[in-house]
DSSP file (Angstrom, degrees, kcal/mol; ACC not computed):
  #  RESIDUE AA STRUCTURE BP1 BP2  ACC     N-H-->O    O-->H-N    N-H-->O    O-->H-N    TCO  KAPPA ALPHA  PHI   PSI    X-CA   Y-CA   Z-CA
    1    1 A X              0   0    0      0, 0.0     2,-0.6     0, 0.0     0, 0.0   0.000 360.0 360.0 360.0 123.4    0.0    0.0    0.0
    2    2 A X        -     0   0    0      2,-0.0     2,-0.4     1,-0.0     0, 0.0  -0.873 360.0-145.5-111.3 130.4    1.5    3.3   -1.0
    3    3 A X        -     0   0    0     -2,-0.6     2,-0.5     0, 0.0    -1,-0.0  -0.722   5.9-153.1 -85.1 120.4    0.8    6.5    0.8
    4    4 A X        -     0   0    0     -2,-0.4     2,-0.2     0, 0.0    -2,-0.0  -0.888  14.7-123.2-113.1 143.6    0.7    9.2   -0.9
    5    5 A X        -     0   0    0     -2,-0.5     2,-0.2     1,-0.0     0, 0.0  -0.436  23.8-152.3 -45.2 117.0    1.7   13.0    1.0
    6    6 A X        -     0   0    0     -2,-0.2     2,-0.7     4,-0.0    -1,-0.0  -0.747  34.5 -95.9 -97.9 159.7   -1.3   15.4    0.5
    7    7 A X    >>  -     0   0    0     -2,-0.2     3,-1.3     1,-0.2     4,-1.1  -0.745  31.7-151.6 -86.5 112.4    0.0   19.1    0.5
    8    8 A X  H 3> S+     0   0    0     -2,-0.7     4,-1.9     1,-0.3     5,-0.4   0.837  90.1  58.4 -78.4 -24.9   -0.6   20.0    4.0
    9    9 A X  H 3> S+     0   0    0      2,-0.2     4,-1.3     3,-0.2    -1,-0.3   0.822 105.9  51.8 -32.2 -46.1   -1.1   24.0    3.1
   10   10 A X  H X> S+     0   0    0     -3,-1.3     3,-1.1     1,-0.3     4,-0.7   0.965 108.9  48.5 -90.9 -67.9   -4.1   23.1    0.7
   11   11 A X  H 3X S+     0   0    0     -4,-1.1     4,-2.7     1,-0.2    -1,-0.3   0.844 116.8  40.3 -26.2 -42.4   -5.9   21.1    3.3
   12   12 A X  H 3X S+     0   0    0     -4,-1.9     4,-2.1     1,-0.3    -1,-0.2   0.803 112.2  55.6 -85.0 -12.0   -5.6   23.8    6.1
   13   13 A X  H <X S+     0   0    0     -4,-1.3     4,-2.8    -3,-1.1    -1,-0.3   0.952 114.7  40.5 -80.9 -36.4   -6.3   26.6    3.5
   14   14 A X  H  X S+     0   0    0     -4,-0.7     4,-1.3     2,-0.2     5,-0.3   0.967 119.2  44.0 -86.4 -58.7   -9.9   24.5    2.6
   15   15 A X  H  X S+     0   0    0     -4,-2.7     4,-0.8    -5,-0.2    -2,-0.2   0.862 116.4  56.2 -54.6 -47.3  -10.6   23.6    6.5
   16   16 A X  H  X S+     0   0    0     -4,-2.1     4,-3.5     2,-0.2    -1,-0.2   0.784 111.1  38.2  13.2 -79.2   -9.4   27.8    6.9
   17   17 A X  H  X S+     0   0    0     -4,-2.8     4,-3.2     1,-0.2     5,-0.3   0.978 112.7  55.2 -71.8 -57.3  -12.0   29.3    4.6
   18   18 A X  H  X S+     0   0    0     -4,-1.3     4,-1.3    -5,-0.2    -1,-0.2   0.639 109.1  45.6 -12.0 -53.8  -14.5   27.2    5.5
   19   19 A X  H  X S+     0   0    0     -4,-0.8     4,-2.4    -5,-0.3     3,-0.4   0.965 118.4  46.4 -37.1-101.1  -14.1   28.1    9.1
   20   20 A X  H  X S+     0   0    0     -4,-3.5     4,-2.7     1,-0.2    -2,-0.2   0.722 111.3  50.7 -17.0 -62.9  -13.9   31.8    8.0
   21   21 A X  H  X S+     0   0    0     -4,-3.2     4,-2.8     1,-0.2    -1,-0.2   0.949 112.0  47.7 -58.6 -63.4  -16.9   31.7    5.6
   22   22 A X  H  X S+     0   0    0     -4,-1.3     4,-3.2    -3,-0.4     5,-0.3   0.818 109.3  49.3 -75.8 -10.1  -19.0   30.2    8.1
   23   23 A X  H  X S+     0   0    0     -4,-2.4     4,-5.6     2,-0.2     5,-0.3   0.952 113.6  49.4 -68.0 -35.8  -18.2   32.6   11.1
   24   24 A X  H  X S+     0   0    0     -4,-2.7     4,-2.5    -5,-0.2     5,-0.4   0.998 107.7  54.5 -58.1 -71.5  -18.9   35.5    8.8
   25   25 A X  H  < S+     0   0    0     -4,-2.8     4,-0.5     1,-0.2    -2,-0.2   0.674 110.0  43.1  12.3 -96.9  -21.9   34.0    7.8
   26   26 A X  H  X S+     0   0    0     -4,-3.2     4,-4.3     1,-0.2     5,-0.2   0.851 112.1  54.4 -38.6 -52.6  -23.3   33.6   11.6
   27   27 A X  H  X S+     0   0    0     -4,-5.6     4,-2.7    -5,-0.3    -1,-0.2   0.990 114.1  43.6 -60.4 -36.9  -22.1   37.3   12.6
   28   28 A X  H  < S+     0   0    0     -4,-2.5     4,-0.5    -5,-0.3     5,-0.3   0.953 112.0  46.4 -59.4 -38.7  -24.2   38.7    9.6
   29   29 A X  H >> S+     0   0    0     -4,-0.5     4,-3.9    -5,-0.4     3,-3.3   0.966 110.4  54.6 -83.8 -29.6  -26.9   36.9    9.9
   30   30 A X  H 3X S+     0   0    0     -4,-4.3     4,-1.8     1,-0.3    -2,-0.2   0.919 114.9  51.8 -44.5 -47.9  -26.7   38.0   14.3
   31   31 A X  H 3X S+     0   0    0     -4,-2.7     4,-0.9     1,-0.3    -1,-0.3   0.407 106.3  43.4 -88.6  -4.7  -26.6   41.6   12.7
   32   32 A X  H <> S+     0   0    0     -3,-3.3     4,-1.3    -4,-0.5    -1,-0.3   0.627 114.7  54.9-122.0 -18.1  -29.7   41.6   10.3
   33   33 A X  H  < S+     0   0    0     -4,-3.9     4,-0.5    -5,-0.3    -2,-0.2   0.839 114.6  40.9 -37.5 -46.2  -31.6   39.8   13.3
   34   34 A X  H  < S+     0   0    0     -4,-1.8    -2,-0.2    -5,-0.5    -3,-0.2   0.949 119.2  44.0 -78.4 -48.5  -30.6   42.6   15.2
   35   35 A X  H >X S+     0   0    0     -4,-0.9     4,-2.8     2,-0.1     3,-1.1   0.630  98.2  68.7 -63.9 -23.6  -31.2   45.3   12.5
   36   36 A X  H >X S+     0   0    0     -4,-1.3     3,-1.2     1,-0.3     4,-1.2   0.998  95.6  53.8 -70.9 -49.7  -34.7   44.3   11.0
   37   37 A X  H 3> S+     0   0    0     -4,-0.5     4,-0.7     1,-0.3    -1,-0.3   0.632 114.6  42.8 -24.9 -29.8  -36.6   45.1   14.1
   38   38 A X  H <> S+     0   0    0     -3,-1.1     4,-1.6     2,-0.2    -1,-0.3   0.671 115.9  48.6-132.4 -37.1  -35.0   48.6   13.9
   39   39 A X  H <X S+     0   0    0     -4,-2.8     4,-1.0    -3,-1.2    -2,-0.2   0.946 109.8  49.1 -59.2 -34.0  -35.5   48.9   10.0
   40   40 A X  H  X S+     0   0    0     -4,-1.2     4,-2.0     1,-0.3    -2,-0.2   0.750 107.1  58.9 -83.8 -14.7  -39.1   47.9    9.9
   41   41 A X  H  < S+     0   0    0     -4,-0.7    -1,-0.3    -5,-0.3    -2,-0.2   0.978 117.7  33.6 -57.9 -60.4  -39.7   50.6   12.9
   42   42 A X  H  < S+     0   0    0     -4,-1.6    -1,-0.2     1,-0.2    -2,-0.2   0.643 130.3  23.6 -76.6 -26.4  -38.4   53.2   10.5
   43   43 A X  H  < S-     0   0    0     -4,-1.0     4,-0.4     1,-0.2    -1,-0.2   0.546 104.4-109.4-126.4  -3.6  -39.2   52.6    7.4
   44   44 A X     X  -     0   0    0     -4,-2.0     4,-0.5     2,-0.1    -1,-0.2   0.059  48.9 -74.5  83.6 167.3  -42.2   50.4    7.7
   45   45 A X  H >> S+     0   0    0      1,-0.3     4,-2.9     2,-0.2     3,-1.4   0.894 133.2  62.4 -83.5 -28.3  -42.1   46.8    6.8
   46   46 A X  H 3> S+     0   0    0      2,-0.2     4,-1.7     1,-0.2    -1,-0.3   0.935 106.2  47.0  -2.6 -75.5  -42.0   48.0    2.9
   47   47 A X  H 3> S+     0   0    0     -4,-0.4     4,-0.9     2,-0.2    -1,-0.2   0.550 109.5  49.1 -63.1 -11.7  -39.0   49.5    3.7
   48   48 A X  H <X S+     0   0    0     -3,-1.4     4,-1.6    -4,-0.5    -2,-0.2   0.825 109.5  57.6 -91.7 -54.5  -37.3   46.5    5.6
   49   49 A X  H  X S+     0   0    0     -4,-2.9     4,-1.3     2,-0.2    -2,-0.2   0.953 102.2  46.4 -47.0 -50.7  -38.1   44.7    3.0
   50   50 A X  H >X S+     0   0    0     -4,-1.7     3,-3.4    -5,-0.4     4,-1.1   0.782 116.8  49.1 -58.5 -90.7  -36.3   46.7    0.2
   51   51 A X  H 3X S+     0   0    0     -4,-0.9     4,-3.0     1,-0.4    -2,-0.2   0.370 108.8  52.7   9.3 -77.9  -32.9   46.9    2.6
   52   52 A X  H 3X S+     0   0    0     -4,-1.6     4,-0.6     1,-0.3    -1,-0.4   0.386 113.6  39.5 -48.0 -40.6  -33.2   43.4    3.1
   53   53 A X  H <X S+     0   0    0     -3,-3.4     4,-1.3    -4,-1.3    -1,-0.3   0.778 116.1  50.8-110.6 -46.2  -33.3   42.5   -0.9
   54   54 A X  H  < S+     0   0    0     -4,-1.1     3,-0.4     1,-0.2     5,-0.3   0.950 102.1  60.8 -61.5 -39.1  -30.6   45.3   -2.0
   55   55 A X  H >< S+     0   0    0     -4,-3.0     3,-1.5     1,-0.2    -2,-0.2   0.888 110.7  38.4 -33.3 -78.3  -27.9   44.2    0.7
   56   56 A X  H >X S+     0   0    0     -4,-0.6     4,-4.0     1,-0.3     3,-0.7   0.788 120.1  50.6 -31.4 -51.0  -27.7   40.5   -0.9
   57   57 A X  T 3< S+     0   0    0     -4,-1.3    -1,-0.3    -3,-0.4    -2,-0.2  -0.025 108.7  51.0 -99.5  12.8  -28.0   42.2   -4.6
   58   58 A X  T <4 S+     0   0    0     -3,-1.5    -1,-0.3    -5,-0.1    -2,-0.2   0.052 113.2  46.4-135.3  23.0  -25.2   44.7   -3.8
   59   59 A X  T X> S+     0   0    0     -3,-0.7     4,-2.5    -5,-0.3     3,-0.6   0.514 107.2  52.7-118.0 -72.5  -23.0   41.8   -2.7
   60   60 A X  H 3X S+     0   0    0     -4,-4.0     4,-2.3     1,-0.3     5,-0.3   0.952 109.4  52.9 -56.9 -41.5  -23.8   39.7   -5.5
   61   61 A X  H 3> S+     0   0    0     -5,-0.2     4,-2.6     2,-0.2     5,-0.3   0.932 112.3  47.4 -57.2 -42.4  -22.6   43.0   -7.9
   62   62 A X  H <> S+     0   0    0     -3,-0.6     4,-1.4     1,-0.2    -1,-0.2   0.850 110.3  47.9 -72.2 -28.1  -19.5   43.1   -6.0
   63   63 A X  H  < S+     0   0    0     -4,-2.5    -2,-0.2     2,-0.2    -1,-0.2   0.790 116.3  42.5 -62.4 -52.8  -18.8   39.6   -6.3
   64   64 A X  H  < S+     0   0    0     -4,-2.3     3,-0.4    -5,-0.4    -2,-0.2   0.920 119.8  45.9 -60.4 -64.6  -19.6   39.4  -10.3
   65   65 A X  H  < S+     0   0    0     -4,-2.6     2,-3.4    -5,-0.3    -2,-0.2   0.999 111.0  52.6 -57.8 -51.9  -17.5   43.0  -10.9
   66   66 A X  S  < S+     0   0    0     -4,-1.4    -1,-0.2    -5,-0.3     2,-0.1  -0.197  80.8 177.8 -82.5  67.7  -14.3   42.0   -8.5
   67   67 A X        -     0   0    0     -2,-3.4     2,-0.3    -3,-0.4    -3,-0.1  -0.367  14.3-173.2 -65.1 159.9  -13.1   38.2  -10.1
   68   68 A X        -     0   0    0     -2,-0.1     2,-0.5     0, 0.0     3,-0.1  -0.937   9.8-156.9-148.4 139.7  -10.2   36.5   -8.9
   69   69 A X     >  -     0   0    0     -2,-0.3     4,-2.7     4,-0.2    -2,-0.0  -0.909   4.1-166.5-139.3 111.4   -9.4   33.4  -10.9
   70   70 A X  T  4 S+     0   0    0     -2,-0.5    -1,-0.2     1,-0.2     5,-0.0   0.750  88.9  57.5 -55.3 -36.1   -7.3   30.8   -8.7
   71   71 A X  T  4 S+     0   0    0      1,-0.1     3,-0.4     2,-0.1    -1,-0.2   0.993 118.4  27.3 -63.4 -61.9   -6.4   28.9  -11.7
   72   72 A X  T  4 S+     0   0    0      1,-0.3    -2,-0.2     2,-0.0     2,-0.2   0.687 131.9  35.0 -76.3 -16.2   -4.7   31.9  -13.6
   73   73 A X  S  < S-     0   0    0     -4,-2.7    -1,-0.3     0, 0.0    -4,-0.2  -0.572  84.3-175.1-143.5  91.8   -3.7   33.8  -10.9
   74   74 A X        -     0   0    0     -3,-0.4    -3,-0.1     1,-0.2    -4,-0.1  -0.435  22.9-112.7 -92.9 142.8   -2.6   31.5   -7.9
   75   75 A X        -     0   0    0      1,-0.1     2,-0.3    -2,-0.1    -1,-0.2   0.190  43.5 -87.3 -65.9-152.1   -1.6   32.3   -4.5
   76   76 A X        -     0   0    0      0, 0.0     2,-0.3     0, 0.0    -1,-0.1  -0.709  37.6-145.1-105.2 176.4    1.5   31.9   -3.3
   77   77 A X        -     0   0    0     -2,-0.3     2,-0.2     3,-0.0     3,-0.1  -0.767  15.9-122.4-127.1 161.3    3.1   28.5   -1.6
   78   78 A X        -     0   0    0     -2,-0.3   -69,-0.1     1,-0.2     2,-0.0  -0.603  40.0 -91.7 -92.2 155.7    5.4   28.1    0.8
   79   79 A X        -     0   0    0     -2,-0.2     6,-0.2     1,-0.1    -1,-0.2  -0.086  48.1-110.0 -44.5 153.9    8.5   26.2    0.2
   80   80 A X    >   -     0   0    0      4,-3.2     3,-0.9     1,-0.1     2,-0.4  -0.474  51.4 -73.5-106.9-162.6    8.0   22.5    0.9
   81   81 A X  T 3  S+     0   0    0      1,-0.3    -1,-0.1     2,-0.1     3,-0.1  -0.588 123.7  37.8 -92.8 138.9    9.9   21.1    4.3
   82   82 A X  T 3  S-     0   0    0     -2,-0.4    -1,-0.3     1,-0.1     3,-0.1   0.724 121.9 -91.0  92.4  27.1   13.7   20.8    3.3
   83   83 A X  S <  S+     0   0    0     -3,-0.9     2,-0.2     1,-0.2    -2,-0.1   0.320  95.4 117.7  91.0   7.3   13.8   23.9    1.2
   84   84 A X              0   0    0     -4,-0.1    -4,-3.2     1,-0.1    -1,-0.2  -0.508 360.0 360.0-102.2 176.4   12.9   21.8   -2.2
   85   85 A X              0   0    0     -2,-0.2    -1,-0.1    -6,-0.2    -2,-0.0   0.382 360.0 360.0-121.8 360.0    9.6   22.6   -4.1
């Protein structure tokens, strides 16, 4: 049976974001829990509603304009241990 080495950066970078992604997640969603109450007071539930719909839809515009393409433009690596690549 041959063992093969996985690259341990590219594991910890997946387990990382993952991590990341979902904390961000939580806190956002903690903050529009906390903020609808306070929109619908102001702006009527109309108005919560609109907020509510642009936020997502001014994300997704930022997301579409600003690509990053991992294939063409990759980060960088660390050396691997014993100074060979």
């Amino acid at each position: 049976m041959r063992v093969v080495r996985q690259n341990s950066c590219w594991s910890a970078r997946g387990t990382l974001g993952t991590g990341v992604t979902t904390a961000l997640a939580s806190g956002a969603a903690a903050v529009g829990l906390f903020c609808y109450p306070l929109l619908q007071e102001t702006g009527g539930a109309g108005g919560a509603i609109l907020v509510t719909a642009l936020v997502p839809a001014a994300g997704a515009l930022v997301a579409t304009v600003i690509r990053w393409d991992p294939e063409r433009d990759p980060a960088p690596t660390a050396p691997a241990a014993g100074g060979r690549r």
